[in-house]
Every structure is written in C-alpha cells, then in structure tokens.
N, C-alpha and C positions, 0 to 999 in steps of 0.2 A: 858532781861528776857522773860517770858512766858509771851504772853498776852491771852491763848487760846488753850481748848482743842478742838478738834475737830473731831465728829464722833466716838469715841469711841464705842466699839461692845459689850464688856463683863459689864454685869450693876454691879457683883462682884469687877471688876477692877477699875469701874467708883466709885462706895460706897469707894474705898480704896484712892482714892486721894480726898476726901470732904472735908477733914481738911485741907491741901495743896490749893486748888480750893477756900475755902471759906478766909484763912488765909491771902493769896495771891493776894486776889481780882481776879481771874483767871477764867475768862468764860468758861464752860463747856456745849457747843452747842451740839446738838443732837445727844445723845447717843442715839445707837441703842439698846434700852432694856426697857422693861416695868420695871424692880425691883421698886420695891415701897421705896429700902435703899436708892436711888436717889430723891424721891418725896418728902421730909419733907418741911412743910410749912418756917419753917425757914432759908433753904438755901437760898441765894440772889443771886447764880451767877453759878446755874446752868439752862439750857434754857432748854424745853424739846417740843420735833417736832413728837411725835407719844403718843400715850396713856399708860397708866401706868397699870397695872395688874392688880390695882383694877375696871377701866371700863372694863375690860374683864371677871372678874370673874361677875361683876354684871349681864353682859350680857350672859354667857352659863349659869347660875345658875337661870337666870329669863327663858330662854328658858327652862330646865332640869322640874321648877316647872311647867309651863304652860302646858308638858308633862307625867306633874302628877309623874314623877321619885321622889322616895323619899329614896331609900340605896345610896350611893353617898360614892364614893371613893376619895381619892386625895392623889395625889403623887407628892413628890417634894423633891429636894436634900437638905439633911442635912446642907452643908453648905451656904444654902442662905441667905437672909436677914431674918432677923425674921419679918420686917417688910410687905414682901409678908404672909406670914402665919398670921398676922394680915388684912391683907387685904381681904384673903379668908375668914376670922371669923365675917368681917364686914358684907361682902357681902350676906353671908348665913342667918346672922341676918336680915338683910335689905329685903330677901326676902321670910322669913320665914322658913327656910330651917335648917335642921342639919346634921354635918356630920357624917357617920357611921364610917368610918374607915380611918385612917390616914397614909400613910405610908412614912416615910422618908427613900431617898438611895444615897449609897455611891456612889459618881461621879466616883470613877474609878475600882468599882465594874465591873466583865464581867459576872455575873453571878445572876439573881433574883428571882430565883428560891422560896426562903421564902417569898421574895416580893409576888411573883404571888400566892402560896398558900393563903396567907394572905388576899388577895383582893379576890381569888374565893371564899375561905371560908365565906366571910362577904356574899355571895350572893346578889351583889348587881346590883342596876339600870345600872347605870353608873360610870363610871372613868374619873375623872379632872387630868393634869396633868401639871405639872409646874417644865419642866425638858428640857435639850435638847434632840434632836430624839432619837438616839440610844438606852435610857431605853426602852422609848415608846414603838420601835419597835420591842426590844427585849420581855417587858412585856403583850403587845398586841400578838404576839405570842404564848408566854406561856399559856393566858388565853385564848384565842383558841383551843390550845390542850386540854385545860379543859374544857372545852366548854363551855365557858362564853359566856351569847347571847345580854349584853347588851352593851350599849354606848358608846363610848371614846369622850373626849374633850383635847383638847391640849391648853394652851395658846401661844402666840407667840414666846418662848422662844425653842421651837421645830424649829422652822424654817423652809427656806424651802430644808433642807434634806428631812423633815418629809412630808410636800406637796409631792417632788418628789417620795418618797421611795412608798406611800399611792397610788400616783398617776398610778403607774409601777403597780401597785398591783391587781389597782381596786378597790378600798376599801374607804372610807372619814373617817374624824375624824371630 
C-alpha cells in the first residue's frame, strides 16, 4: 500500500486527497503550497516544510499598513480553498486593516479585462494577489495601461514564473 505522499506541487490537488491521506494514515510531506485547505488543526498526517498563506498575508499586509496604504485589492481564483480567503480576513483583522475590493477569476480565463476595470476603478493603494503568474501578469498589465500607480503583492503561489517574468521586466512585486 501507500505509505507516503511526497512533494506534491498543487495545494488544490493536495486539499483533494485529505480524506484519503487522513483515512489511510498516509503521510503527506511537504507540499509545495501555502493553501490554508491543507492547514487545519485537525489533520494528523500531513507534515508541512514551508509556511502557509496565512504568515504571508500577515506579513505584506503588516508591511502595506506600516506604509499607511489603506484601498487594498485582492485577487484570487474562484476555485480555491475558502479557507485562504479566511486566512486573508483574519489577517486583515489582525492588523487593523480592510478590504476595499475583492475580486475572484476564473483559472482558465484569457482575458480580465472586467477584472482590471474593477480594481482601477476602486482606486486603490495596492493589489494582493493570490493566484498563479499569468493573471498577475496579465492584470498588472492592464492596470498600467490604466495607469494605475500603486503596489502589487503576490503570495507565493505566483511562483517563480512570476519572479522571472518581473525580473526580465525590471519591475518587483
């Protein structure tokens, strides 16, 4: 039998064997993914080797307020855990913070065009994002030609497409 997941990349694919994993007794060592749908206090047998989305949101969201940013975007795909979008709501709590504007997108969407109007129109500070590259970097785009002038934040779920793509650019998140 299975005595052992190992390394898994997608934290969606990881969340979908929990029942299986925890059923099973079946170790699930480090996924490579912050999703928070892997983090629940009551799993007992999954191991985790990097930090989970909620220290990341604490962490740019305690930076975002220290720089006095207060319109705050955030972006993430529809079908994630709900428990990342709990995670963002704590974290905002935690450091006094609210969000202006929300937007969820379809992963296999090629086009976010309403997205990006949605975010320039809220005029705001900054944009969180909690998505892989490609939205980003389509949606950072868009709000450029709109002339959006403030901030991007990525959590790690960008990866490093998104390091590289930024990198070639000239540009940081």
């Amino acid at each position: 039998g299975v005595t052992a997941l190992v390394g898994l990349t997608s934290g969606a694919a990881a969340e979908a064997c929990l029942s299986y994993v925890e059923e099973q007794r079946v170790v699930m060592l480090g996924t490579a993914s912050g999703n928070m749908g892997i983090r629940d206090d009551k799993l007992t047998m999954a191991y985790h080797v990097r930090t989970g989305y909620d220290d990341e949101y604490h962490r740019m969201l305690t930076y975002i307020k220290s720089f006095n940013m207060k319109r705050i975007g955030y972006v993430h795909l529809k079908d994630t855990s709900q428990a990342n979008q709990a995670a963002m709501t704590k974290a905002l709590k935690a450091v006094g913070l609210e969000m202006t504007v929300s937007v969820a997108l379809d992963r296999n969407s090629k086009n976010f065009d309403p997205e990006v109007r949605k975010l320039l129109d809220a005029r705001l500070d900054c944009v969180l994002f909690t998505t892989n590259a490609q939205p980003v970097l389509d949606i950072m785009s868009g709000m450029a030609i709109g002339g959006y002038p403030g901030f991007y934040f990525a959590s790690s779920f960008a990866g490093q497409p998104l390091i590289d793509a930024m990198a070639n650019k000239g540009r940081s998140v």
